[in-house]
C-alpha positions as CSV (number, residue, x, y, z in Angstrom):
1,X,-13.7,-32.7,-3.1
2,X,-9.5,-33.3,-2.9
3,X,-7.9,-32.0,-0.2
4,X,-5.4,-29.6,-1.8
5,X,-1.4,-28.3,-0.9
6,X,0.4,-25.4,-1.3
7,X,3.7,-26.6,-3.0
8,X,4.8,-22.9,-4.7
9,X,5.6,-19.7,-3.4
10,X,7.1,-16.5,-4.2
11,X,6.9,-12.8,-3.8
12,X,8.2,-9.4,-4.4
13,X,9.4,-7.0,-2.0
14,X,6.7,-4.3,-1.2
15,X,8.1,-1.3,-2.5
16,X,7.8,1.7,-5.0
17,X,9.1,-0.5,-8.1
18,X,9.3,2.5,-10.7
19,X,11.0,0.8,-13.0
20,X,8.8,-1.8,-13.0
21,X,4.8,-2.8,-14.8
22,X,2.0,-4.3,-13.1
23,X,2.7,-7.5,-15.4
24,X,6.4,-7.5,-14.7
25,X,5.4,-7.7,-10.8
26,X,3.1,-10.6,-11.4
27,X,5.4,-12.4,-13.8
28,X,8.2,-12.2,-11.1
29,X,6.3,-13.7,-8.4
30,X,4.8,-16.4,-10.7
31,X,7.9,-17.9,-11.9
32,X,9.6,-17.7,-8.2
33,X,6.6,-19.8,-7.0
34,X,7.0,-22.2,-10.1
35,X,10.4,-22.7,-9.1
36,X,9.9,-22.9,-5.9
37,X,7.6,-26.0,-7.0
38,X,10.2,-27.4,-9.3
39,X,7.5,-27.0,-12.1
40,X,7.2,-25.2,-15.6
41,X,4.0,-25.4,-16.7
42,X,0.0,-25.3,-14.7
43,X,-3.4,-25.8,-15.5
44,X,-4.8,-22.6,-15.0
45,X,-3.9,-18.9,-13.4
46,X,-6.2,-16.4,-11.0
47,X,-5.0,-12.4,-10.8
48,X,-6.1,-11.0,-7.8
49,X,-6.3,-7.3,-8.4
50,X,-8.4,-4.5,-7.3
51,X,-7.4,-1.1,-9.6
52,X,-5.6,-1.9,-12.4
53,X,-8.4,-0.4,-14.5
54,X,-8.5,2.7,-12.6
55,X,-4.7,2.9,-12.1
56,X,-2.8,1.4,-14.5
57,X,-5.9,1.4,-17.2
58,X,-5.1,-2.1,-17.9
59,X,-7.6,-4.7,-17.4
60,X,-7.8,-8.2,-18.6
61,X,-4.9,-9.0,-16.5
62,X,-5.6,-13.1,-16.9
63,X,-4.1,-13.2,-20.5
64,X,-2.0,-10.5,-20.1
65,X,-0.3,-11.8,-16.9
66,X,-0.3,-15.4,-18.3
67,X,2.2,-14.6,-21.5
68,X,4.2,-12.3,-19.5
69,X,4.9,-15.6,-17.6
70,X,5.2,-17.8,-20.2
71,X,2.0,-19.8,-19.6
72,X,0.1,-18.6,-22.5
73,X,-3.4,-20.8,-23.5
74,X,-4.0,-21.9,-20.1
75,X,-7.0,-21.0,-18.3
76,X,-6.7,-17.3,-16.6
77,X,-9.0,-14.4,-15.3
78,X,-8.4,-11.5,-13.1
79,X,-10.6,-12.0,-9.7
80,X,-11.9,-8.8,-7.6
81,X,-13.3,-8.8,-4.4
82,X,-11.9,-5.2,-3.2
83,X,-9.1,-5.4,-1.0
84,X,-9.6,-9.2,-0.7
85,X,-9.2,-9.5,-4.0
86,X,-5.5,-11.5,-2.9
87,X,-7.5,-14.4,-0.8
88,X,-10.3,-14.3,-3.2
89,X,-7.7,-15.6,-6.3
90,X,-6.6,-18.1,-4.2
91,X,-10.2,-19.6,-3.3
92,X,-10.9,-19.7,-6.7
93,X,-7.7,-21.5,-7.4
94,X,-8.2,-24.2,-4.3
95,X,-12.3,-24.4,-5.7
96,X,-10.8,-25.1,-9.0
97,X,-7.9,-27.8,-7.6
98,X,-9.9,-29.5,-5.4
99,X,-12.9,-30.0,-8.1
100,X,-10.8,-32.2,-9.9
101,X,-11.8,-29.9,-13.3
102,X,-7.8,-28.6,-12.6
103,X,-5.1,-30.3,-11.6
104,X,-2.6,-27.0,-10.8
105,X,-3.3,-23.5,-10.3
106,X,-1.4,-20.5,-9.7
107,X,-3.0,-17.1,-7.6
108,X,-0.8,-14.4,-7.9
109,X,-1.9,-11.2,-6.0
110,X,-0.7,-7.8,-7.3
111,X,-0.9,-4.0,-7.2
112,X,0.7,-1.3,-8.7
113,X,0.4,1.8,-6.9
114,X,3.0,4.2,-6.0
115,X,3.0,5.7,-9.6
116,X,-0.3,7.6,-9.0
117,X,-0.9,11.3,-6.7
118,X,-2.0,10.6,-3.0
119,X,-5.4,11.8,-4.0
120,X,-6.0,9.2,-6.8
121,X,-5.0,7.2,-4.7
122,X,-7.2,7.9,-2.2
123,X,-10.6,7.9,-4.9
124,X,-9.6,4.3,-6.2
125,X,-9.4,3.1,-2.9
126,X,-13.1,4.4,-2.2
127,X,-14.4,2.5,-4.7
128,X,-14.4,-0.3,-1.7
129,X,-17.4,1.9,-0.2
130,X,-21.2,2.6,-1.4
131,X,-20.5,4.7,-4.1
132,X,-24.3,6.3,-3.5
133,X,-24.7,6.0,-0.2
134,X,-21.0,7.2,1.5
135,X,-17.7,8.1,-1.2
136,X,-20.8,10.8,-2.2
137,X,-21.3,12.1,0.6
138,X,-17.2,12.7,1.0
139,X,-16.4,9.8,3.1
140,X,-12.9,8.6,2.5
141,X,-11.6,4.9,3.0
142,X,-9.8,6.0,6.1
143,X,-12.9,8.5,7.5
144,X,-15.1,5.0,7.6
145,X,-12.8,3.5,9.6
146,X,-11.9,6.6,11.8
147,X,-15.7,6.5,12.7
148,X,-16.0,3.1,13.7
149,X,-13.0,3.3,15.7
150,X,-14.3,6.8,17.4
151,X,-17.3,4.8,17.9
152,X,-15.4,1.4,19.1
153,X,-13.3,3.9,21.8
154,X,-16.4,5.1,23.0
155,X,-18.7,2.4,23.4
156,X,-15.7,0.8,25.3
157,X,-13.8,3.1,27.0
158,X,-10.3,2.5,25.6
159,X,-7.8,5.3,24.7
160,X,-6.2,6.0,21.1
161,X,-3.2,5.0,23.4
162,X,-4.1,1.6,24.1
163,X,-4.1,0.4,20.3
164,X,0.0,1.4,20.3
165,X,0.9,-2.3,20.6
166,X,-0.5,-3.3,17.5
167,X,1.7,-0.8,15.2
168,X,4.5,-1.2,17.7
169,X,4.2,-4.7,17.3
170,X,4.1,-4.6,13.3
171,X,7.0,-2.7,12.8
172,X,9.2,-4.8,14.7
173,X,8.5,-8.0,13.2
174,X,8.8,-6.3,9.5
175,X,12.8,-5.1,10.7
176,X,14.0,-8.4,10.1
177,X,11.8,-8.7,6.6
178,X,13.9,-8.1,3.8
179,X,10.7,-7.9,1.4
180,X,9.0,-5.8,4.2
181,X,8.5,-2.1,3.0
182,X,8.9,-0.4,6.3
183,X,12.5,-1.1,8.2
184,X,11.7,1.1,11.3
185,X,11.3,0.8,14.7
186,X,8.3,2.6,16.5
187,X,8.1,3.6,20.3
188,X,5.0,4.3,22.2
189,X,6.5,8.1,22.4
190,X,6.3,7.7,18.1
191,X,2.7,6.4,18.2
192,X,0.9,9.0,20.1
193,X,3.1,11.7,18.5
194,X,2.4,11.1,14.8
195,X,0.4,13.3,12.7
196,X,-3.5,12.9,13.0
197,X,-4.8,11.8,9.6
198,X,-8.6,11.5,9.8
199,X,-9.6,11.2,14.0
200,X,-8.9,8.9,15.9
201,X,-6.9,7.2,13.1
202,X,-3.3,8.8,12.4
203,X,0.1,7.7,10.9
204,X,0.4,4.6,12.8
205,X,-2.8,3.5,12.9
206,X,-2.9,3.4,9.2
207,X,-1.0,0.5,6.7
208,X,0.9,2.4,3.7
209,X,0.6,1.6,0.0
210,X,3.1,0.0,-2.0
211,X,3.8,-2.1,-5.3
212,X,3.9,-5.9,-5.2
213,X,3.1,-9.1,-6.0
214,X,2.7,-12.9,-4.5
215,X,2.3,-16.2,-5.5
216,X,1.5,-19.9,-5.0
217,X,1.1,-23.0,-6.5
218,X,-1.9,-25.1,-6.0
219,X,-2.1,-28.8,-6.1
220,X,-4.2,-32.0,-5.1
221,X,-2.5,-33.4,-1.7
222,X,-3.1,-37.0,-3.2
223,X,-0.3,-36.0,-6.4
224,X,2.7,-35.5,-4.0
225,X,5.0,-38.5,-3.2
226,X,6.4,-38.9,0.4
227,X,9.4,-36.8,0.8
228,X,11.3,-35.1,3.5
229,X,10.0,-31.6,2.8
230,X,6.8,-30.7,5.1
231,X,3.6,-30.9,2.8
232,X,1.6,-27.4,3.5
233,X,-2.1,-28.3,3.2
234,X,-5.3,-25.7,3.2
235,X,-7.0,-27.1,5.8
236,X,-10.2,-24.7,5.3
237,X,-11.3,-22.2,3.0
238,X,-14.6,-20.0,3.6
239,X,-15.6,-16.9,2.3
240,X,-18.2,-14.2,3.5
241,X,-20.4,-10.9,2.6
242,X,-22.1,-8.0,4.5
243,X,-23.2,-4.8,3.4
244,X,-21.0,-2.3,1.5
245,X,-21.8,1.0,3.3
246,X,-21.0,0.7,7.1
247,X,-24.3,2.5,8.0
248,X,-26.0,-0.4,6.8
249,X,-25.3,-3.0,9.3
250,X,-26.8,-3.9,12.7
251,X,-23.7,-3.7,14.6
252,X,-21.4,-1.4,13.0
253,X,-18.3,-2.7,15.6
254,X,-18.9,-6.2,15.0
255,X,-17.1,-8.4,12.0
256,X,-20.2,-10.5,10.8
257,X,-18.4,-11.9,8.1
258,X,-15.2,-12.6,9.4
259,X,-17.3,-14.5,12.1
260,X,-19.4,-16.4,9.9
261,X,-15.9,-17.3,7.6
262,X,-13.6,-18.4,10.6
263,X,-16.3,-20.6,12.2
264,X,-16.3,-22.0,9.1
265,X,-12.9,-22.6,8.2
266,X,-13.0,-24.0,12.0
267,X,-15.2,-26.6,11.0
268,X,-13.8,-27.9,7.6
269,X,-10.2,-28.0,9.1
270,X,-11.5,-29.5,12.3
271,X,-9.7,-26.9,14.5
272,X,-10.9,-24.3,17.2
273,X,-9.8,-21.0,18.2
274,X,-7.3,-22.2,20.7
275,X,-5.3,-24.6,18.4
276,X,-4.2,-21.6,16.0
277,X,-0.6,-21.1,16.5
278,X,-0.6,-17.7,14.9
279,X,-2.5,-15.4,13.0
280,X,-1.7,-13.1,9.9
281,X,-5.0,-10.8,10.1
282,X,-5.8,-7.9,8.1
283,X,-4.1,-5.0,10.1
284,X,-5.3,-2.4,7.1
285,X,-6.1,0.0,10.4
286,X,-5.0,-0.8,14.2
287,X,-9.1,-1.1,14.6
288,X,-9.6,-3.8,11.9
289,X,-7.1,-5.8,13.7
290,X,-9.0,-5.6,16.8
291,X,-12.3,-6.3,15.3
292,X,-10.8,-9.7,13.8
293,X,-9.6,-10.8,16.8
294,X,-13.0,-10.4,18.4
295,X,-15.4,-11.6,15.8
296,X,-12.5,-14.6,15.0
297,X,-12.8,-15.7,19.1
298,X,-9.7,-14.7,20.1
299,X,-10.8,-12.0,21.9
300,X,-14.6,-11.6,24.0
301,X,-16.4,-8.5,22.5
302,X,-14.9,-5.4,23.6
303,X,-11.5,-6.1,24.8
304,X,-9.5,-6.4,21.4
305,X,-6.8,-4.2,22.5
306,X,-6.5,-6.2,25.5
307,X,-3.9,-8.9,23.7
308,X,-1.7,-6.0,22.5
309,X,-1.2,-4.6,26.2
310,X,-0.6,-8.1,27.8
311,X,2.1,-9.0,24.9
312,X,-0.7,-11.8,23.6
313,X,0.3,-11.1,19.5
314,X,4.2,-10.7,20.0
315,X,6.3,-13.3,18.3
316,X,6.7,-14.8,21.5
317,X,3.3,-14.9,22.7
318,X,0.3,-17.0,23.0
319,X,-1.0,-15.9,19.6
320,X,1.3,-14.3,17.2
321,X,0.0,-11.9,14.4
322,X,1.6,-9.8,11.3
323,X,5.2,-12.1,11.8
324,X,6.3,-10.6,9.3
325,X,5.3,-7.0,9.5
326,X,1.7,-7.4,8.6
327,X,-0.6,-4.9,6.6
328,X,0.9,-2.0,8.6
329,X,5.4,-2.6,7.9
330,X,4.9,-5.0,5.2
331,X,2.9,-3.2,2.7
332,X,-0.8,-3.1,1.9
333,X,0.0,-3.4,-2.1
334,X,-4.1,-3.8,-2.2
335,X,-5.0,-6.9,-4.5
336,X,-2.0,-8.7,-3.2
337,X,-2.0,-8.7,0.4
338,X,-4.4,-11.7,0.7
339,X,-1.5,-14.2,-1.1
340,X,1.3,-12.2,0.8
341,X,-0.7,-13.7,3.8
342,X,-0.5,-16.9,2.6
343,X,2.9,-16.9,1.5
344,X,4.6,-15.7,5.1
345,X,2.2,-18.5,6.6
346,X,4.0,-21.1,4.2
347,X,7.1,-20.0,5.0
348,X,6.8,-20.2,9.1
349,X,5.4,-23.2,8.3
350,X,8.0,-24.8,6.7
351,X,10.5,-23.2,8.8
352,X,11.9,-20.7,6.4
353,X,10.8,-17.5,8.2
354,X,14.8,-17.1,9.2
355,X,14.8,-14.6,11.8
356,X,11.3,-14.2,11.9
357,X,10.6,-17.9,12.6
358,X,8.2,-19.2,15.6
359,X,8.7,-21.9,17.3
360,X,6.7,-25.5,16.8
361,X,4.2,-23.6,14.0
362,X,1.8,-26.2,13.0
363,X,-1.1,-24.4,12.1
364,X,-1.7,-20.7,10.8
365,X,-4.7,-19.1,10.3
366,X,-5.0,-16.0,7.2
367,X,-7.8,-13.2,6.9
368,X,-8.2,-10.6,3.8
369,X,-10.5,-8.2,4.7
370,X,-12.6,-6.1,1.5
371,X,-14.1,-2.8,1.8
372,X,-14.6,-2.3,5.7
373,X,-15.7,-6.0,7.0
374,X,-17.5,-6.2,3.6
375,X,-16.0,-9.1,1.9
376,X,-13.8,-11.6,4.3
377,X,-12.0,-14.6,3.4
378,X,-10.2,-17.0,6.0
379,X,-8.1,-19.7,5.2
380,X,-6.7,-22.5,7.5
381,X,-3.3,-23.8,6.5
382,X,-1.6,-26.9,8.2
383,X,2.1,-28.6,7.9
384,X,1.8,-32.3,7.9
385,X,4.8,-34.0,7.8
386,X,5.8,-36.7,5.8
């Protein structure tokens, strides 16, 4: 297999872009990352998407996406892994690059969403559960993960209070984000104040919607001459499953597949736990964030919340998460938050983060999380220089 770099990015503010189509979204992203890369033409192109079908009634977004762009008879399909669906287009384009069948890709992640009612919304989003076995029953998207945080609050004894950091946290890291949807500073007072949406999750527990796209540009590491630009490798790449419906697990407050996906990326990029510099983890709800941190070692079992009160994730902390603004300011456009991941990682890599940069950032670790912990991809990404 050939070690792979990232050597094209680009991305759209996350936003309500009216006046703008799914494809038109993609397209811009696409050709920001091909000039990013200096390059007009690739081998192939992965859509990560989630709902067009249900939203947008458009599927076979490959060919669709491709012309828009201008790369017409490549090689492109749409991939969907639920809200992973982002990370999941770019592990197909990494599989693909580091074959050797394809010598550049492009995953673009996208979603268009804002053009729909609350409560369509809110049934496309279910389609991440059991469709039998819980959206039947009722259960929302946000109820599953109200019940595992109830259950997490109990079984540990923390307060709704003590998850404030996170969203605090978030919020001030997407103020200095120009393609961040949410420019707003929250307080503690603003936390425990804002309206309840489904117990114990409310307002600022909870990542908002949005239209947007993201992309980058694949490419064997061996194809790039010496330069004085940073080359931005994928250091490790490793996918996981568990069950759909939540019910269905042994341990509904443990992350099996983000365990079993990070220990892997561990191994392949030769790294542990304590030599990721920062983390952009799936901050879909303040209790995913915590679970991730736990079942990623970054945390012992149980005490999750704990690096939020001690001022662990801040920007200026041991381990940084969500530098840009995360799930939770940034946006959660669905099918494109994996590659928005990826893309902010790249750019604090290379130093390009402006006023969100950290400080000596050699090594970043990414996480899209589908369903509720059903499907979890984790990606290493290193600079090496050159």
């Amino acid at each position: 297999m050939r070690e792979v770099a990232i050597i094209g990015i680009g991305q759209t503010p996350v936003d309500e872009h009216w006046d703008k189509s799914l494809r038109e979204l993609a397209g811009e992203a696409i050709l920001k990352a091909l000039q990013d890369a200096q390059r007009e033409e690739v081998d192939a192109l992965y859509v990560g998407n989630m709902m067009s079908g249900i939203l947008t009634q458009q599927e076979n977004l490959g060919a669709l996406i491709a012309d828009w762009a201008g790369l017409r008879y490549i090689e492109a399909v749409k991939v969907e892994a639920a809200c992973s669906s982002g990370a999941a287009a770019v592990r197909q384009a990494l599989m693909a690059v580091s074959s050797g069948l394809i010598d550049s890709a492009i995953a673009v992640g996208v979603e268009k969403m804002t053009d729909e009612k609350g409560t369509e919304i809110t049934a496309a989003l279910a389609t991440a559960a059991d469709a039998d076995y819980e959206t039947a029953h009722g259960v929302t998207f946000v109820g599953l993960n109200a019940l595992i945080m109830q259950r997490y609050m109990y079984e540990y004894g923390w307060k709704h209070a003590d998850f404030a950091p996170f969203s605090i946290n978030s919020h001030l890291n997407a103020m200095t984000n120009p393609n961040a949807r949410l420019h707003e500073i929250i307080s503690e007072k603003d936390y425990a104040s804002a309206k309840m949406i489904s117990y114990p999750i409310n307002l600022l527990d909870a990542s908002p919607i949005g239209d947007g796209a993201a992309a980058v540009l694949i490419v064997p590491k061996d194809s790039l001459k010496p330069n004085h630009k940073p080359m931005i490798t994928i250091a490790g790449s490793a996918a996981a499953s568990d069950t759909v419906a939540v019910h269905d697990r042994k341990d509904p407050l443990w992350l099996k597949a983000a365990e079993i996906s990070s220990r892997k990326a561990y191994q392949q990029a030769g790294v542990t736990p304590q030599d990721i510099d920062f983390f952009e983890l799936h901050d879909a709800f303040s209790i995913m964030a915590v679970l991730s941190l736990e079942a990623c070692g970054f945390a012992d079992r149980g005490q999750g919340p704990r690096l939020g009160l001690d001022g662990i994730i801040s920007r200026s902390g041991k381990l940084p998460i969500a530098t840009l603004g995360g799930l939770k300011a940034r946006g959660h456009p669905v099918g494109a938050t994996g590659v928005y991941q990826i893309v902010e990682s790249v750019l604090q890599l290379r130093g390009e983060a402006a006023e969100n940069q950290l400080s000596k950032a050699q090594i970043a670790m990414t996480q899209n999380i589908g369903g509720s912990g059903s499907n979890i991809i984790t990606h290493i990404i290193k600079r090496e220089d050159r």
